[in-house]
N, CA, C and O atoms as a Maestro MAE file, in Angstrom:
{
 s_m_m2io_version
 :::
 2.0.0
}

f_m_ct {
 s_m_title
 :::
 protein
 m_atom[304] {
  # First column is atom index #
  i_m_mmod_type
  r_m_x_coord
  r_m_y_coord
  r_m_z_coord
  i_m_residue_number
  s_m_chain_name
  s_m_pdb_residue_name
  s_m_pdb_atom_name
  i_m_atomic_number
  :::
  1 25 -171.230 -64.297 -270.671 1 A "UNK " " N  " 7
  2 3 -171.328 -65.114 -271.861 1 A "UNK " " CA " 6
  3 2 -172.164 -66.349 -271.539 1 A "UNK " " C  " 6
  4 15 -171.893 -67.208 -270.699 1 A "UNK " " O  " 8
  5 25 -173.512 -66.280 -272.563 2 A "UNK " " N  " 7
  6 3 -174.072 -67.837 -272.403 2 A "UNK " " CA " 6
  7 2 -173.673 -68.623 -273.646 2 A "UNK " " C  " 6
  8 15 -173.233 -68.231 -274.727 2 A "UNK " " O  " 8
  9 25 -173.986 -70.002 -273.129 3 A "UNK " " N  " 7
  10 3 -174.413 -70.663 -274.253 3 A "UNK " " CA " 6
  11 2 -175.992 -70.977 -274.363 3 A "UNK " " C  " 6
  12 15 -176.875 -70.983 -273.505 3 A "UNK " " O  " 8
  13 25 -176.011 -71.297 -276.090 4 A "UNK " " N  " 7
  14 3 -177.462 -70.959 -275.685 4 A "UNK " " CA " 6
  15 2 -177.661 -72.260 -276.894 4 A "UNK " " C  " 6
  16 15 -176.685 -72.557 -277.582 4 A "UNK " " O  " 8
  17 25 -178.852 -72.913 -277.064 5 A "UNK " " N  " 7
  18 3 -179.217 -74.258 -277.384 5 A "UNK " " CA " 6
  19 2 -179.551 -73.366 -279.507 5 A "UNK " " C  " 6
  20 15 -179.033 -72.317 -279.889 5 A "UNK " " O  " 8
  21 25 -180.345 -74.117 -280.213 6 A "UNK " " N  " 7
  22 3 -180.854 -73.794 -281.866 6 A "UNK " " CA " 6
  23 2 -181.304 -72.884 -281.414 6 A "UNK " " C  " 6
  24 15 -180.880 -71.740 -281.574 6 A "UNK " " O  " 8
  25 25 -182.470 -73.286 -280.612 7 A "UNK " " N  " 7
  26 3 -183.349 -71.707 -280.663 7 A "UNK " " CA " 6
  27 2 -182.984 -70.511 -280.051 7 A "UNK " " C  " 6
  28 15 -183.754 -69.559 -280.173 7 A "UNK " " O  " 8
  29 25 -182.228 -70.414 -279.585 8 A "UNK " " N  " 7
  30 3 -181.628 -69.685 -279.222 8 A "UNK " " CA " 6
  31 2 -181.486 -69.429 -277.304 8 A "UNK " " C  " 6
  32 15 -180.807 -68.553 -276.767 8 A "UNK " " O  " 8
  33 25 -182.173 -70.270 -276.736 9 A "UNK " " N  " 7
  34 3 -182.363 -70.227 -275.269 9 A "UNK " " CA " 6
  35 2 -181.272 -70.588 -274.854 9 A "UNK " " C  " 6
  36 15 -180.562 -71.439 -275.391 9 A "UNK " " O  " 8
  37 25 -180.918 -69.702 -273.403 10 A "UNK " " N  " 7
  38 3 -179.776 -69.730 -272.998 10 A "UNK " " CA " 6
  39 2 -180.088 -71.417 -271.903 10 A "UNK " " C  " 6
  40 15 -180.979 -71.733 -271.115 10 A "UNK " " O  " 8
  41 25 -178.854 -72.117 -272.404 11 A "UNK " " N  " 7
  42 3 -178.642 -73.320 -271.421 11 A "UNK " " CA " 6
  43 2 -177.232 -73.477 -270.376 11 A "UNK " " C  " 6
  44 15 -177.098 -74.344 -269.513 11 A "UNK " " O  " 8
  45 25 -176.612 -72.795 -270.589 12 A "UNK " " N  " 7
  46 3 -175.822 -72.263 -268.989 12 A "UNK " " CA " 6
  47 2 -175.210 -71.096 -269.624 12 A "UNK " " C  " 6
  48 15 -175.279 -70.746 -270.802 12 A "UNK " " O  " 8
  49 25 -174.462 -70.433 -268.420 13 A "UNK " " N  " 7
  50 3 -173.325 -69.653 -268.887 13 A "UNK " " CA " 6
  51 2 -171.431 -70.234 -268.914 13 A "UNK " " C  " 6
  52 15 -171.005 -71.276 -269.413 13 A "UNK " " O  " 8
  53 25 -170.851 -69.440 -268.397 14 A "UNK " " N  " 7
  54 3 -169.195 -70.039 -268.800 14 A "UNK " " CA " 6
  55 2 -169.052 -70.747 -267.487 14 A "UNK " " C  " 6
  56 15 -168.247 -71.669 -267.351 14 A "UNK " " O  " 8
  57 25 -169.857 -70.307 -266.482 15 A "UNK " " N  " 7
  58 3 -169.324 -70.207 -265.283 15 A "UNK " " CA " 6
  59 2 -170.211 -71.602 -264.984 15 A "UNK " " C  " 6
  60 15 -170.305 -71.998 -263.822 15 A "UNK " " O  " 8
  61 25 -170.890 -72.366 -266.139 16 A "UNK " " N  " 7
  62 3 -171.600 -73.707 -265.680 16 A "UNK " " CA " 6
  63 2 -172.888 -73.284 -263.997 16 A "UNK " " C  " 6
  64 15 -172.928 -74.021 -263.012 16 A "UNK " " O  " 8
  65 25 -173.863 -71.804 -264.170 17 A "UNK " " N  " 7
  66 3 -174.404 -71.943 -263.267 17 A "UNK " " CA " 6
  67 2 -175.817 -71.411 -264.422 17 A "UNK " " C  " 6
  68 15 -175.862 -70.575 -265.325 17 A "UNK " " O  " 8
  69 25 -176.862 -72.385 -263.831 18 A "UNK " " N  " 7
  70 3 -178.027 -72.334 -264.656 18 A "UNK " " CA " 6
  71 2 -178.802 -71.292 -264.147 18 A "UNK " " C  " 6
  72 15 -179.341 -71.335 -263.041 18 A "UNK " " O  " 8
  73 25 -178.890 -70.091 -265.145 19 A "UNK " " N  " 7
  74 3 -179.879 -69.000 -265.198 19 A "UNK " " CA " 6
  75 2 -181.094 -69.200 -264.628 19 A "UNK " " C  " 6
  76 15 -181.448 -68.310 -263.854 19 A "UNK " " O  " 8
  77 25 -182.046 -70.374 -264.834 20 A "UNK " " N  " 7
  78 3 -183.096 -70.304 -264.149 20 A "UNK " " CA " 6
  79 2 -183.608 -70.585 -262.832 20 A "UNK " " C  " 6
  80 15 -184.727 -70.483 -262.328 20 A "UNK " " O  " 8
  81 25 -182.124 -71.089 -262.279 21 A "UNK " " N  " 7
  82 3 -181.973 -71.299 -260.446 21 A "UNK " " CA " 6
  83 2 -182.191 -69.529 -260.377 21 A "UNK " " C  " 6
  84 15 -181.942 -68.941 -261.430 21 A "UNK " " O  " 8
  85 25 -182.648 -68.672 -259.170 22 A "UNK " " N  " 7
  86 3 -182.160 -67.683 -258.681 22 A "UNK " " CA " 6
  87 2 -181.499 -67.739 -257.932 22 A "UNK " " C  " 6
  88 15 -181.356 -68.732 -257.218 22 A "UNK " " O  " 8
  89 25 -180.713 -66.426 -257.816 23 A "UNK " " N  " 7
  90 3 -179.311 -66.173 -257.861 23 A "UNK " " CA " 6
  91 2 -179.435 -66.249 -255.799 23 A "UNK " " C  " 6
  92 15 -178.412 -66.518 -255.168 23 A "UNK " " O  " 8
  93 25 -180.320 -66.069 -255.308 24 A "UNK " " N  " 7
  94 3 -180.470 -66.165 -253.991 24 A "UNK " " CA " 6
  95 2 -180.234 -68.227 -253.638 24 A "UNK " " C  " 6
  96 15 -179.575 -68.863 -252.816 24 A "UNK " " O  " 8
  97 25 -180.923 -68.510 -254.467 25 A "UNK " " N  " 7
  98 3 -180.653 -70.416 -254.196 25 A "UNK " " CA " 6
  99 2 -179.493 -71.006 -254.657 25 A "UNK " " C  " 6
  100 15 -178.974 -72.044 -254.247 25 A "UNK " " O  " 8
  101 25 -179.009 -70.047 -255.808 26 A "UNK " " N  " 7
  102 3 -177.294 -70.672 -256.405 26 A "UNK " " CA " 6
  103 2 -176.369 -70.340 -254.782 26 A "UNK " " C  " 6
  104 15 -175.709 -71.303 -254.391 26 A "UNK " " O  " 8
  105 25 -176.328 -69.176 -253.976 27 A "UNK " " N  " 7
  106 3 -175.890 -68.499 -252.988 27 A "UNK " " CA " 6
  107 2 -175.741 -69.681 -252.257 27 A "UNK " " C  " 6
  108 15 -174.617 -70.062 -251.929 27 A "UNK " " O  " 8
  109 25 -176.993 -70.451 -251.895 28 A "UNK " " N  " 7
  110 3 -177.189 -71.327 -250.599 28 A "UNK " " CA " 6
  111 2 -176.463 -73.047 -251.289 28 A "UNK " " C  " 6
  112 15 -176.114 -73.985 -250.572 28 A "UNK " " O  " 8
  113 25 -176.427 -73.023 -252.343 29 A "UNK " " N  " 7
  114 3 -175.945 -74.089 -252.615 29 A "UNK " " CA " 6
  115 2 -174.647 -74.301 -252.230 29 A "UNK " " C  " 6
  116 15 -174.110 -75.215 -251.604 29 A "UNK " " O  " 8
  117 25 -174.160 -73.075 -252.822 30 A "UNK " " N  " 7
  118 3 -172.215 -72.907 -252.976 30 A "UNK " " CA " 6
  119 2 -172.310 -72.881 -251.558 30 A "UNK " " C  " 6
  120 15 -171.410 -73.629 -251.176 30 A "UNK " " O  " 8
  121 25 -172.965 -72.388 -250.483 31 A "UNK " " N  " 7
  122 3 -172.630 -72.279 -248.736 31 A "UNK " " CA " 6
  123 2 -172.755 -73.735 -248.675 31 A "UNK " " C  " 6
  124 15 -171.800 -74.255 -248.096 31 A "UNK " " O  " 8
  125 25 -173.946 -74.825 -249.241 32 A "UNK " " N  " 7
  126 3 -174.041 -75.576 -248.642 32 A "UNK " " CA " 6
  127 2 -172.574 -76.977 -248.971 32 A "UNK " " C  " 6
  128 15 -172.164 -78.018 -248.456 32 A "UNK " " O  " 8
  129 25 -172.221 -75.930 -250.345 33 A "UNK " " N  " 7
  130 3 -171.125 -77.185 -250.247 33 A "UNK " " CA " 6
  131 2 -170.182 -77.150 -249.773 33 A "UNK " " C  " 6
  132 15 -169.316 -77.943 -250.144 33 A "UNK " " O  " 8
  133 25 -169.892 -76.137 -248.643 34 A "UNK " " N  " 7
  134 3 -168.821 -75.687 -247.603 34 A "UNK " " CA " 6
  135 2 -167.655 -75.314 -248.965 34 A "UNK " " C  " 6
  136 15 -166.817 -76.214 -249.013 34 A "UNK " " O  " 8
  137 25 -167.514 -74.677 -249.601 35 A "UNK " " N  " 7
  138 3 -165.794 -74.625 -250.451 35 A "UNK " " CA " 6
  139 2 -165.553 -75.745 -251.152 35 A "UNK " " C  " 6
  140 15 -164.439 -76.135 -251.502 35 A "UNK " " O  " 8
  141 25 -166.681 -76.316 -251.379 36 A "UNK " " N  " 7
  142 3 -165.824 -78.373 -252.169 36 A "UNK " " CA " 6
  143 2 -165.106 -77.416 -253.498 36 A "UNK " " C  " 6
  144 15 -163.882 -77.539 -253.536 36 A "UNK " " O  " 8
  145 25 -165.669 -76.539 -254.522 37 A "UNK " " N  " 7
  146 3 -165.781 -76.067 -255.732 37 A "UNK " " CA " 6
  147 2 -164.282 -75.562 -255.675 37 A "UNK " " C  " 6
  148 15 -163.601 -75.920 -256.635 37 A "UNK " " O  " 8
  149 25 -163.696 -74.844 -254.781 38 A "UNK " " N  " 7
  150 3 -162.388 -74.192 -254.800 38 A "UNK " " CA " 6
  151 2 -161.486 -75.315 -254.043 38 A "UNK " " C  " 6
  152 15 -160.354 -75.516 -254.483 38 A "UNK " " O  " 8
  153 25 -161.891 -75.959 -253.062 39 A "UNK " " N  " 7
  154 3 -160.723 -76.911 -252.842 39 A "UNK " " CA " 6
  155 2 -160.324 -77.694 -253.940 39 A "UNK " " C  " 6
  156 15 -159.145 -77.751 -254.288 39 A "UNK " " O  " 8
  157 25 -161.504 -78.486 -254.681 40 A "UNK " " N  " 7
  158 3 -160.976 -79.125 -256.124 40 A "UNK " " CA " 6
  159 2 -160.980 -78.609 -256.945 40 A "UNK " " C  " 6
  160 15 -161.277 -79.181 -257.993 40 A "UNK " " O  " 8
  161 25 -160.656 -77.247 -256.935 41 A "UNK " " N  " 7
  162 3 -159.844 -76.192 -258.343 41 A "UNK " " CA " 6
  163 2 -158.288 -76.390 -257.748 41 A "UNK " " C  " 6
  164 15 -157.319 -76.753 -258.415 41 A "UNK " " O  " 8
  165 25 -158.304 -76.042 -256.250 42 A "UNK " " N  " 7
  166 3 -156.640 -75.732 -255.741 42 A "UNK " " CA " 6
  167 2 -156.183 -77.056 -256.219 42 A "UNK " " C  " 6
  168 15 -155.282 -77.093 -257.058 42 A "UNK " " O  " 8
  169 25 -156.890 -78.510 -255.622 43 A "UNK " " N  " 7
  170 3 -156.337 -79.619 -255.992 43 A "UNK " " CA " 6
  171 2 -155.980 -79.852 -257.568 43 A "UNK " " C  " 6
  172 15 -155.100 -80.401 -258.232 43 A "UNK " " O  " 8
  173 25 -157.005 -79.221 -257.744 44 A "UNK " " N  " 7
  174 3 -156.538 -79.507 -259.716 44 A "UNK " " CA " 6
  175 2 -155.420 -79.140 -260.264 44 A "UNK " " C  " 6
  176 15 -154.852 -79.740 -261.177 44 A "UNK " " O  " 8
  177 25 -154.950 -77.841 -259.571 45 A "UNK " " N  " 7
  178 3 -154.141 -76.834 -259.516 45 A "UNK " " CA " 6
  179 2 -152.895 -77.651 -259.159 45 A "UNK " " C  " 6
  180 15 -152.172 -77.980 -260.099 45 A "UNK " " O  " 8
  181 25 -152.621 -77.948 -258.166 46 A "UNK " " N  " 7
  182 3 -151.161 -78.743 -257.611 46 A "UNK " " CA " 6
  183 2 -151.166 -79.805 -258.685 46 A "UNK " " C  " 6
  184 15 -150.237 -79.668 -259.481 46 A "UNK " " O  " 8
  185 25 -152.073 -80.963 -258.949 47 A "UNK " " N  " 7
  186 3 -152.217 -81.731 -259.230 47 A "UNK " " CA " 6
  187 2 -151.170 -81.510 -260.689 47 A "UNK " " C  " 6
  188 15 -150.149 -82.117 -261.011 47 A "UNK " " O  " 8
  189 25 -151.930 -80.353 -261.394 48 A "UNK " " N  " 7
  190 3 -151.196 -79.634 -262.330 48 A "UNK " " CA " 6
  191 2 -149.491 -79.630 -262.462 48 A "UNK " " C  " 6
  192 15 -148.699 -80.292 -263.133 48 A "UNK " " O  " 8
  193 25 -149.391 -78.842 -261.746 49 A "UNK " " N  " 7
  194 3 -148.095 -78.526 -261.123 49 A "UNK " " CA " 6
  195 2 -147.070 -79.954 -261.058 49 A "UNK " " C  " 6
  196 15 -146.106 -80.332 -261.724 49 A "UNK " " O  " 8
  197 25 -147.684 -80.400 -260.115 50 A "UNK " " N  " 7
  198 3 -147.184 -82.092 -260.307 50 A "UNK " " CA " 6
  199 2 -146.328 -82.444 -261.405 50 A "UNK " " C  " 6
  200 15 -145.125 -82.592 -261.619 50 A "UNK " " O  " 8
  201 25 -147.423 -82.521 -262.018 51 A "UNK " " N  " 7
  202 3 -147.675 -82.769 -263.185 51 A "UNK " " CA " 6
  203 2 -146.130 -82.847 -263.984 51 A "UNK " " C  " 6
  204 15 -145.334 -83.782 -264.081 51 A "UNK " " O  " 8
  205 25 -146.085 -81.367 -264.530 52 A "UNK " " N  " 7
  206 3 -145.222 -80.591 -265.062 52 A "UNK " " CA " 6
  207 2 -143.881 -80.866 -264.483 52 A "UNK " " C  " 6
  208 15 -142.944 -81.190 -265.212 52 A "UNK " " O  " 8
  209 25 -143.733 -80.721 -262.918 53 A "UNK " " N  " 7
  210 3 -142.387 -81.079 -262.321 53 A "UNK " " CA " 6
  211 2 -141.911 -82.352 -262.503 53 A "UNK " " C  " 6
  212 15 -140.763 -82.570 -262.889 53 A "UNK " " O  " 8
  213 25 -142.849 -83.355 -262.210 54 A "UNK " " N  " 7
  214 3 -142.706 -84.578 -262.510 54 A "UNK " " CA " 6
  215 2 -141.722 -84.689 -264.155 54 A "UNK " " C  " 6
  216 15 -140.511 -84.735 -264.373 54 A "UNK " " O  " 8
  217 25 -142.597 -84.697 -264.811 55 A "UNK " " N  " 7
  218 3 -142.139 -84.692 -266.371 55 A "UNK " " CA " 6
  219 2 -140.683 -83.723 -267.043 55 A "UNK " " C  " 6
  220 15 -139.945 -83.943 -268.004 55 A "UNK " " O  " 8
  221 25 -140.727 -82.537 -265.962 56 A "UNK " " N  " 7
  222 3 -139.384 -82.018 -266.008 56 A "UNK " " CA " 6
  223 2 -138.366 -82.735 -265.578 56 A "UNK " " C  " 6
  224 15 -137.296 -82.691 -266.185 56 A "UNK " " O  " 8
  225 25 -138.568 -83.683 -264.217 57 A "UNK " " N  " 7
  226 3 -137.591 -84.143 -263.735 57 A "UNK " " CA " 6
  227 2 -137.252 -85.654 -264.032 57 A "UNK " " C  " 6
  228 15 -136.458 -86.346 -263.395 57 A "UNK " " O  " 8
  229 25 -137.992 -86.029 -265.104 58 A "UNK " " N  " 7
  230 3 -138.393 -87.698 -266.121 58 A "UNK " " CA " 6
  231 2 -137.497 -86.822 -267.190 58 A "UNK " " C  " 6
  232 15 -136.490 -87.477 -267.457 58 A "UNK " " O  " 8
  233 25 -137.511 -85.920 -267.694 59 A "UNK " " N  " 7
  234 3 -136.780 -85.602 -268.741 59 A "UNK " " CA " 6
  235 2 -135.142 -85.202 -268.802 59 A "UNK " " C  " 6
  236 15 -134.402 -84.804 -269.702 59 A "UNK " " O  " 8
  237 25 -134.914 -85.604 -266.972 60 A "UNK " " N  " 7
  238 3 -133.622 -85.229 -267.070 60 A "UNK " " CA " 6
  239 2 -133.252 -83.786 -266.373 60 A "UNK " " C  " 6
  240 15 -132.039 -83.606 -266.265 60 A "UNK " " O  " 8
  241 25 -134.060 -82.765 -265.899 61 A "UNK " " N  " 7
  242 3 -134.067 -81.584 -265.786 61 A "UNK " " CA " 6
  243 2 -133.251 -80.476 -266.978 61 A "UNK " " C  " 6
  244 15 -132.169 -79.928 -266.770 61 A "UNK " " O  " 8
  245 25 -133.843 -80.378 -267.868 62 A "UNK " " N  " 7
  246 3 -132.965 -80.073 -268.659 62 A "UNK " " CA " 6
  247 2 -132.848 -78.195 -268.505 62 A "UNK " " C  " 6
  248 15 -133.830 -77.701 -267.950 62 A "UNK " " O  " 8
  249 25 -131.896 -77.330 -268.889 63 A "UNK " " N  " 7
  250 3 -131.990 -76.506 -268.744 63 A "UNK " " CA " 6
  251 2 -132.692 -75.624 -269.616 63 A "UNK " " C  " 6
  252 15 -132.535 -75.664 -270.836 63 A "UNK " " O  " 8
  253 25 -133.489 -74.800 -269.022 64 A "UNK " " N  " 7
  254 3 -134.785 -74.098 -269.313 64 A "UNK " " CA " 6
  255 2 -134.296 -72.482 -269.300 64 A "UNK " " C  " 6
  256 15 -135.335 -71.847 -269.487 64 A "UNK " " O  " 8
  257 25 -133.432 -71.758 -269.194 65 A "UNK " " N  " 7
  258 3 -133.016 -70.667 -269.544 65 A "UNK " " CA " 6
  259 2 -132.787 -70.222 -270.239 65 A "UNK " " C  " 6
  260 15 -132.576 -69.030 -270.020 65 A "UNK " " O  " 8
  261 25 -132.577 -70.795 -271.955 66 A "UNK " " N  " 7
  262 3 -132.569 -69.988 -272.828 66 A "UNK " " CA " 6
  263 2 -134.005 -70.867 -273.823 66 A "UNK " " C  " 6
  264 15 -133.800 -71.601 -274.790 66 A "UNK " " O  " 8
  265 25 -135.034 -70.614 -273.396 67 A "UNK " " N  " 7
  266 3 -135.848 -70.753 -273.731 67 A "UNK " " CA " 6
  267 2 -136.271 -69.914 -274.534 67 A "UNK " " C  " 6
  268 15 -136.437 -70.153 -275.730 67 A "UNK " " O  " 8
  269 25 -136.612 -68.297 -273.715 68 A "UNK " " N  " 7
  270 3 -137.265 -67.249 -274.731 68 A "UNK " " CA " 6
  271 2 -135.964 -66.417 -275.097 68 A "UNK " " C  " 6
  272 15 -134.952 -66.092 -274.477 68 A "UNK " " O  " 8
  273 25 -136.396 -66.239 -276.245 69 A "UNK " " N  " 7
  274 3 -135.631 -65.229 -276.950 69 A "UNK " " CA " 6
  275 2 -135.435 -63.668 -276.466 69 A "UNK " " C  " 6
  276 15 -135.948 -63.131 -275.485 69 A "UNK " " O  " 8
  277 25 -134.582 -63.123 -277.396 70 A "UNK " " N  " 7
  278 3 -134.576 -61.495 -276.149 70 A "UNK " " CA " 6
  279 2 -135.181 -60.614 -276.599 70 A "UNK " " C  " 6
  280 15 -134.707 -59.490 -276.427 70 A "UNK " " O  " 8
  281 25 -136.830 -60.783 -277.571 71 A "UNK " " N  " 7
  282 3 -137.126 -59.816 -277.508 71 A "UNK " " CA " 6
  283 2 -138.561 -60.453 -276.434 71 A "UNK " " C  " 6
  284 15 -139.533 -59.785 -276.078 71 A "UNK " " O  " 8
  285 25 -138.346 -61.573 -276.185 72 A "UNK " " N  " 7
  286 3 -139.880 -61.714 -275.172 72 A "UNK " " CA " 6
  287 2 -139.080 -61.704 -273.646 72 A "UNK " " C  " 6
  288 15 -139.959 -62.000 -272.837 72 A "UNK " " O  " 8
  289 25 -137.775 -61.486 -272.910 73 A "UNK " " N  " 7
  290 3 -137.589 -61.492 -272.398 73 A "UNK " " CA " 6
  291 2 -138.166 -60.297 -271.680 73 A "UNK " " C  " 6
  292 15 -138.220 -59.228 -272.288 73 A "UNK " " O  " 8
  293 25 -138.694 -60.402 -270.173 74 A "UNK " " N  " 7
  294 3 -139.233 -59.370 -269.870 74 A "UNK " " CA " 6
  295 2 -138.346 -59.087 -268.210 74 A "UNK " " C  " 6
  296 15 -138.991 -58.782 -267.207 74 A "UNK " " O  " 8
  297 25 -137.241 -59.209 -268.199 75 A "UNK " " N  " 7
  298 3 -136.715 -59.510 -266.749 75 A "UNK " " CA " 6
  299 2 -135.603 -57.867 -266.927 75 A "UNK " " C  " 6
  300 15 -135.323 -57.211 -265.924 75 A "UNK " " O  " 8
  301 25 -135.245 -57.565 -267.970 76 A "UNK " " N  " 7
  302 3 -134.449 -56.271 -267.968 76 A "UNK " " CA " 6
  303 2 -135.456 -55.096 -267.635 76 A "UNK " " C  " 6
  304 15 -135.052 -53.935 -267.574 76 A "UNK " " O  " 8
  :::
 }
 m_bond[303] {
  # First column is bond index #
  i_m_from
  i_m_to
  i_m_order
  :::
  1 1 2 1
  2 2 3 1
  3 3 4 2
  4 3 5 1
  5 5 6 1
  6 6 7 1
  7 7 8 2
  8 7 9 1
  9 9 10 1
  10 10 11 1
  11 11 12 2
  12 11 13 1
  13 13 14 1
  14 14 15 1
  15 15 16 2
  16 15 17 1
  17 17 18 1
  18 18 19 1
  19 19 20 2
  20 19 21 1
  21 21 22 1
  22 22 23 1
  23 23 24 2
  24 23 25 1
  25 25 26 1
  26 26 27 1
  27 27 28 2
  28 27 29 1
  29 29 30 1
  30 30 31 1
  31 31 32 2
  32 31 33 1
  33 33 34 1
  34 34 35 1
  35 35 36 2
  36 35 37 1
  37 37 38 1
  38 38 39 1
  39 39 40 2
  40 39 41 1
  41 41 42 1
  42 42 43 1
  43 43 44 2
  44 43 45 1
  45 45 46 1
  46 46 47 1
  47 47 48 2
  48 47 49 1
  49 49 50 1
  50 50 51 1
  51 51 52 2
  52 51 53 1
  53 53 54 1
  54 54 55 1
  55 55 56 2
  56 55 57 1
  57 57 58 1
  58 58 59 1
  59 59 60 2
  60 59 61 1
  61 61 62 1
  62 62 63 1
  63 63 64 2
  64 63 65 1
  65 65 66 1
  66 66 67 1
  67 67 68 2
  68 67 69 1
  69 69 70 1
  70 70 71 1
  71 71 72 2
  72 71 73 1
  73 73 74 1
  74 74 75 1
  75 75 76 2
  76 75 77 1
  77 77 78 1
  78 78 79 1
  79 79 80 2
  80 79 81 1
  81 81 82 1
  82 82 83 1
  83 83 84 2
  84 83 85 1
  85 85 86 1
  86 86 87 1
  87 87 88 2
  88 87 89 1
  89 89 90 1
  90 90 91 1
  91 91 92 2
  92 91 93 1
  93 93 94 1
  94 94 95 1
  95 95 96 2
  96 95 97 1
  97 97 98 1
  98 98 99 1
  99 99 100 2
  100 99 101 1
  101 101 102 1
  102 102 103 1
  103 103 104 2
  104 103 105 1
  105 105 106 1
  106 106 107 1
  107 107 108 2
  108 107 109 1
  109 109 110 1
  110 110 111 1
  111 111 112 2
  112 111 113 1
  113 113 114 1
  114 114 115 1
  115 115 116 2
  116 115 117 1
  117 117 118 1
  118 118 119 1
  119 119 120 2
  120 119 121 1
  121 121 122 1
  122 122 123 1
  123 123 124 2
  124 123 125 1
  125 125 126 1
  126 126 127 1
  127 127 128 2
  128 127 129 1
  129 129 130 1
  130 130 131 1
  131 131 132 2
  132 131 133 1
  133 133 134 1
  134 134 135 1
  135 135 136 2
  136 135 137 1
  137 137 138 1
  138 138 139 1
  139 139 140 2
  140 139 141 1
  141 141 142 1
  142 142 143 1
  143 143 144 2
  144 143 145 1
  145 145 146 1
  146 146 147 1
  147 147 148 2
  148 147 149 1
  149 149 150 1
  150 150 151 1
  151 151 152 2
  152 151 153 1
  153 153 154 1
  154 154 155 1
  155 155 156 2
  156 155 157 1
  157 157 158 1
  158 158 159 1
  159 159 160 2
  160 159 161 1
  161 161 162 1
  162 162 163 1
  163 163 164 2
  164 163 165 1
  165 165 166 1
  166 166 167 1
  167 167 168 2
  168 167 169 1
  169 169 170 1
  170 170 171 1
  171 171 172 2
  172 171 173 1
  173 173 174 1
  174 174 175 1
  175 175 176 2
  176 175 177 1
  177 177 178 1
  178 178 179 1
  179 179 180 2
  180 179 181 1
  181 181 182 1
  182 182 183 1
  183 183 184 2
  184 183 185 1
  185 185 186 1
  186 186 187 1
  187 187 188 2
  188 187 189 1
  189 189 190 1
  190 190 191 1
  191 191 192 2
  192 191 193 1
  193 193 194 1
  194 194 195 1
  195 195 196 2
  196 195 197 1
  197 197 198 1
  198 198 199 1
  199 199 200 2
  200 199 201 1
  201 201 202 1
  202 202 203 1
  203 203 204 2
  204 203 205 1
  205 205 206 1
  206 206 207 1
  207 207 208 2
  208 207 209 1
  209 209 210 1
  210 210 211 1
  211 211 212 2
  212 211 213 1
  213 213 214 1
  214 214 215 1
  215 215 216 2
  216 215 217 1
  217 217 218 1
  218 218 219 1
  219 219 220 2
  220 219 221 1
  221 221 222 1
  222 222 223 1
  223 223 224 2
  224 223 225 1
  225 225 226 1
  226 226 227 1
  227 227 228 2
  228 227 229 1
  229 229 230 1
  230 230 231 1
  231 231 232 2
  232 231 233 1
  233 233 234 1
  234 234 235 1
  235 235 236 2
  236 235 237 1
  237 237 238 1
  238 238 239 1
  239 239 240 2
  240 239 241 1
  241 241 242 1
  242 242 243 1
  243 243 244 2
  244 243 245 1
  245 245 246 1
  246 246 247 1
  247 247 248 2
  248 247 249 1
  249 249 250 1
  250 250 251 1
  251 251 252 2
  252 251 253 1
  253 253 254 1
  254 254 255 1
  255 255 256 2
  256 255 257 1
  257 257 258 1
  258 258 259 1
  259 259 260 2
  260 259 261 1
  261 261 262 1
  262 262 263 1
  263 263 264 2
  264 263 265 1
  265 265 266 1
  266 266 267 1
  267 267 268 2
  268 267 269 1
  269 269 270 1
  270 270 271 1
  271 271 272 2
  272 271 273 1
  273 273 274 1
  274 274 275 1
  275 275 276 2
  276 275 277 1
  277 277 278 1
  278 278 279 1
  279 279 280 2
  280 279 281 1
  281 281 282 1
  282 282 283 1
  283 283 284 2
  284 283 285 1
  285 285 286 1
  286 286 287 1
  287 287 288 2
  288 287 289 1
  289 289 290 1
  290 290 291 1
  291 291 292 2
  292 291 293 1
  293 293 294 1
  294 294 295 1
  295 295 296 2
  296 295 297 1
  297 297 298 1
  298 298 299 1
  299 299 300 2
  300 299 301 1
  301 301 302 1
  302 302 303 1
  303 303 304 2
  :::
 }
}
């Protein structure tokens, strides 16, 4: 999937890597940034997580088990 500008020219895809780099120089970039791209996804990731626990445990921990109903229950 691109996006693509009025006229219709593609100006990136989803994945934010520009079509008119070749795909041999996009290769050497991602090597050259040793992993930065996935360490600050994982970090985003915990960060996330955090997040959520934090605010569960600001709210009191409240109990979260009868949340879904039994026909979305998928544990039987």
């Amino acid at each position: 999937m691109y996006k693509t500008d009025s006229a219709g020219n593609i100006i990136k895809n989803v994945y934010a890597i520009n079509p008119s780099i070749p795909l041999n120089m996009q290769k050497i970039i991602m090597m050259l940034l040793h992993g930065m791209v996935e360490e600050q996804m994982r970090f985003a990731i915990e960060e996330t997580a955090n997040f959520w626990y934090t605010a569960r445990v600001n709210a009191g921990r409240p109990d979260l088990t009868n949340l879904d109903s039994a026909e979305t229950d998928c544990t039987e």
